[in-house]
N, C-alpha and C positions, 0 to 999 in steps of 0.2 A: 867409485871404488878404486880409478886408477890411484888417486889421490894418496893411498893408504896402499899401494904395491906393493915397497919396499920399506916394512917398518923396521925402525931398530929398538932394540926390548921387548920382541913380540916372546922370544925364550924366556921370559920373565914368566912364572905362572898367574901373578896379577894381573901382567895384561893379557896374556891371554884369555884369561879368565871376562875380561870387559871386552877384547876386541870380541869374543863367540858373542857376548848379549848386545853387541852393538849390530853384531852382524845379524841375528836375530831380528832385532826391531828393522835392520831394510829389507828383510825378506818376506815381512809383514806390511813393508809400506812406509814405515815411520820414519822419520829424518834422524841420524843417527849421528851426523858428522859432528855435532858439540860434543856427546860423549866421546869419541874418537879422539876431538879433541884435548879433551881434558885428559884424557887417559894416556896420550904420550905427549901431554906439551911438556 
């Protein structure tokens, strides 16, 4: 999670929108860091 501390465009309602379901899927266990990815590369 350190990875992803300081996002920029997290004010964005899209991403936040994907960062809550990414953050969802590690709180479940699921590897999350591709969509993270994709979602602010």
């Amino acid at each position: 999670m350190k990875k992803y501390g300081n996002i920029p465009g997290l004010d964005k309602p899209v991403s936040r929108i994907v960062y809550g379901c990414a953050g969802m899927k590690m709180l479940r266990g699921e590897p999350a860091d591709t969509q993270l990815d994709a979602a602010f590369a």
